[in-house]
N, C-alpha and C positions, 0 to 999 in steps of 0.2 A: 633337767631337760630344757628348762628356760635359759640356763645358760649357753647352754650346746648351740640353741636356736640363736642367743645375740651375736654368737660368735659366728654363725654362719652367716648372719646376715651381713656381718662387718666386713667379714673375708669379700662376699660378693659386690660388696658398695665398693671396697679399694678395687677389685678387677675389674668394674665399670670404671672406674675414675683414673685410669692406668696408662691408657694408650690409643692412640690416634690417626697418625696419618704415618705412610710409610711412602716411600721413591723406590717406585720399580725399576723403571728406565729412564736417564741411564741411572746406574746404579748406587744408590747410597751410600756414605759415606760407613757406616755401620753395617754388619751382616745381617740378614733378614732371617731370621726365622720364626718360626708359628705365625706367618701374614695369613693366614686361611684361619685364623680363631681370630676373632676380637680380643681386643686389650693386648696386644701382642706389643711384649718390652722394645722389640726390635723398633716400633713406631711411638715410643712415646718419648721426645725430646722437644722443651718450653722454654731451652734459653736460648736467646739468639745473640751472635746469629747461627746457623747451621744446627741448632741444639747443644751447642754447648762442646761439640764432639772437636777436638785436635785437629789440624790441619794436617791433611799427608803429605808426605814428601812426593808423592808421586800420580799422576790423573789417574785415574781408572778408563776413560772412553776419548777418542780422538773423533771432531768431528771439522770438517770443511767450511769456513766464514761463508761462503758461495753456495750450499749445502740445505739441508731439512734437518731439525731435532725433532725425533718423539718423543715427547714425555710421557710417562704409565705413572700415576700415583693413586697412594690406595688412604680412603678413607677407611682407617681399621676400625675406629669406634664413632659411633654418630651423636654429635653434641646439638642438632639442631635446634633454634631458637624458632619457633612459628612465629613471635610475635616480633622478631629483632632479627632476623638471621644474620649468621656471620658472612665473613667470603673466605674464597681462597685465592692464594698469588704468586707468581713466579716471579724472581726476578734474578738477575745474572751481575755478575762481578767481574772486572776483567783480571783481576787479580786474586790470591785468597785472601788477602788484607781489605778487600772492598774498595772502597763500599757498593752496595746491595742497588740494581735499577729498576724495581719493579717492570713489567713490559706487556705482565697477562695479571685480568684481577676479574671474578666474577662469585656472583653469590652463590652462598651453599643452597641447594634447593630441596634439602631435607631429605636426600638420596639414602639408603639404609648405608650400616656397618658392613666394611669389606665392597664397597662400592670403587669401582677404580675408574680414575679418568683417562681420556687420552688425550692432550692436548699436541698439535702439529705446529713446530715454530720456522719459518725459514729465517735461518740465521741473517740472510742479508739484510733481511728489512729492518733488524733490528741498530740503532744509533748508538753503537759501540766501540771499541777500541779494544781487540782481545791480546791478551797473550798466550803463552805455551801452558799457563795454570788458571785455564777460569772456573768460576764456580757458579754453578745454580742452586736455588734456593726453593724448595716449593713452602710455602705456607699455609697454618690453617687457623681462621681467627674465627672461634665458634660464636663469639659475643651471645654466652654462657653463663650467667653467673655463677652456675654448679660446676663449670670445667675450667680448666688453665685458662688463664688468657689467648692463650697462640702455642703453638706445633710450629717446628721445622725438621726439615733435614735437608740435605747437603749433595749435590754431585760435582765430584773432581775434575775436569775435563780441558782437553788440549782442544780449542777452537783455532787454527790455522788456516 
């Protein structure tokens, strides 16, 4: 029976330590599924930039330089530091080769798992140079010593 129990507890330590932050809107570069469970595979990517994930050949969302972006991202798993907290941060690319301009960056403030932001950007203000392929970035830096260093993912988008 003591084994039974190490083995559950191992199993539940890797699904805490699993997944992260996921991009609602616009939409990920990856398919989302299980974002309503914590640890959801769909949000755990820790290479940068974008996670690690391929570049598509093609945008998923078109939006207007002159325009508003909504951002939706979801903290799927909570890495809060009470005594160090981490932040999180957007930044935009005018190309998918980069590089990366940070433009939003504020700290985590120990919100729970499955917690989703909404950040509103108007594209104009931002000191950019877009083309027909830019990418956004959300990131998540838990400054953690029990979790990844950093979370990303990625959205594709035509900014015109």
């Amino acid at each position: 029976m003591s084994a039974l129990k190490s083995v559950l507890v191992f199993v539940l330590f890797v699904a805490v330590c699993e997944s992260h932050l996921c991009l609602l809107s616009p939409p990920q570069r990856t398919p989302l599924t299980n974002i309503n469970v914590k640890a959801s595979d769909s949000c755990y990517r820790t290479t940068p930039p974008c996670g690690g994930d391929p570049i598509p050949s093609e945008v998923t969302a078109f939006y207007s330089h002159k325009g508003n972006l909504t951002v939706v991202f979801q903290k799927n798993l909570d890495h809060f530091n009470p005594s160090s907290p981490g932040r999180f941060g957007l930044s935009i690319a005018a190309t998918p080769a980069g590089p990366f301009n940070e433009f939003i960056r504020f700290l985590d403030g120990g919100e729970p798992s499955l917690n989703l932001y909404v950040i509103n950007v108007t594209l104009s203000d931002l000191p950019f140079t877009f083309s027909n392929h830019a990418v956004l970035q959300v990131s998540y830096f838990p400054n953690n010593p029990n979790a990844p260093a950093s979370f990303y993912q990625c959205s594709d988008m035509a900014i015109l």
